[in-house]
C-alpha positions in Angstrom: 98.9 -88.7 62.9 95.7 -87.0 62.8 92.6 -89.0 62.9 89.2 -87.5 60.8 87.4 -86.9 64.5 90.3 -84.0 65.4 89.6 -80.5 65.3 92.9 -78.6 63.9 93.7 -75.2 65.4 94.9 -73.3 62.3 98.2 -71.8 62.5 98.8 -68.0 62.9 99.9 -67.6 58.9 96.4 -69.5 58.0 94.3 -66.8 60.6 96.2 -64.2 59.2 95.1 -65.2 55.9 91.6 -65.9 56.4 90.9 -62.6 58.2 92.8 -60.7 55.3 90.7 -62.2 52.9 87.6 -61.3 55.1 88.5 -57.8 54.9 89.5 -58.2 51.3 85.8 -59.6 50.1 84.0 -57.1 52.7 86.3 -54.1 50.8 84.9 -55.7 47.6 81.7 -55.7 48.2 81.4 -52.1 49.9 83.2 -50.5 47.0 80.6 -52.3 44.4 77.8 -51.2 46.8 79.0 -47.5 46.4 80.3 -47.9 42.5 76.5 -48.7 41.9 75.0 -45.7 44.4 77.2 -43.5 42.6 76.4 -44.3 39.3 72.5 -44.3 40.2 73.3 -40.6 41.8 74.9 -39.8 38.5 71.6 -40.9 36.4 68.9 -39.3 38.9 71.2 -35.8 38.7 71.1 -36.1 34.9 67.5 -36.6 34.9 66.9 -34.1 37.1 69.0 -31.5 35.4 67.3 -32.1 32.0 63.9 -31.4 33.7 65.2 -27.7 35.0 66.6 -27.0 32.0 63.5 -27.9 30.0 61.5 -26.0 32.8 63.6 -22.8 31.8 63.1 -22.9 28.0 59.5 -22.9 28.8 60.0 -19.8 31.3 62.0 -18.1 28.5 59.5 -18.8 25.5 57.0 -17.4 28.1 58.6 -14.6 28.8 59.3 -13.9 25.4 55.4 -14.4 24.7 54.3 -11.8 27.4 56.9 -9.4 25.9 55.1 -9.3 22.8 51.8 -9.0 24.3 52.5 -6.0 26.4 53.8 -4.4 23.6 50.9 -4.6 21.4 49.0 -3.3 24.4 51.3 -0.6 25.2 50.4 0.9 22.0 47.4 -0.2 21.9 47.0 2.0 25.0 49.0 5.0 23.6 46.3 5.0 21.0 43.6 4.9 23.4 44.9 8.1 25.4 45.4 9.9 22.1 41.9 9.2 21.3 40.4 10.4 24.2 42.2 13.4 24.5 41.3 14.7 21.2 37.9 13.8 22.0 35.2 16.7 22.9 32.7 14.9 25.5 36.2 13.8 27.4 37.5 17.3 27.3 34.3 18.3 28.6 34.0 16.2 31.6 38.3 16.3 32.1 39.5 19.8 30.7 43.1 20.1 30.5 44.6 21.3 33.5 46.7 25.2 33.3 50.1 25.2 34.6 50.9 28.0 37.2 53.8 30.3 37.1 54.7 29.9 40.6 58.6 29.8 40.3 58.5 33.1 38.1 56.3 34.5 41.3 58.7 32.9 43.8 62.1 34.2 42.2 60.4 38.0 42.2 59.7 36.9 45.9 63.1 35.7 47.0 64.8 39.0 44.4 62.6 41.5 47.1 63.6 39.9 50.0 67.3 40.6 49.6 
């Protein structure tokens, strides 16, 4: 008989299952640990995502904006040029420059040589 004072050695079948279900809670807890990292990834990717694709509708509507603008200045600059080459003081000071006939005078050039 065994008194209340006497340690017990557990058998090999009650080791076996203690150590199993060790390993059992510690496989437990490390998949909840990484079910909840995961799902926290998941969240701080989403937010993150919705932030760049928020920062690139702003881009485009920027882009878009600046498109516009340089258009109304392009012809705003077209208009400019016309005006100051129609104008007399500019023609004046810039006079239109005369374009040579230098490839009619080299043809004749290169016709003698041969």
């Amino acid at each position: 008989m065994m008194n209340g004072s006497e340690t017990t050695i557990p058998s090999l079948a009650e080791r076996a299952t203690l150590v199993s279900m060790e390993t059992i809670m510690k496989a437990d807890i490390f998949f909840f640990i990484s079910s909840v990292a995961t799902v926290v990834l998941v969240i701080l990717v989403s937010v993150l995502l919705l932030y760049f694709i928020k920062a690139g509708r702003n881009l485009y509507l920027l882009s878009e904006a600046l498109k516009g603008r340089f258009k109304d200045s392009e012809e705003f600059v077209t208009e400019l040029r016309d005006r100051l080459e129609n104008n007399m003081i500019f023609q004046m000071f810039f006079p239109q420059s005369r374009k040579r006939k230098r490839t009619k005078v080299r043809e004749a050039d290169v016709e003698e040589d041969n």
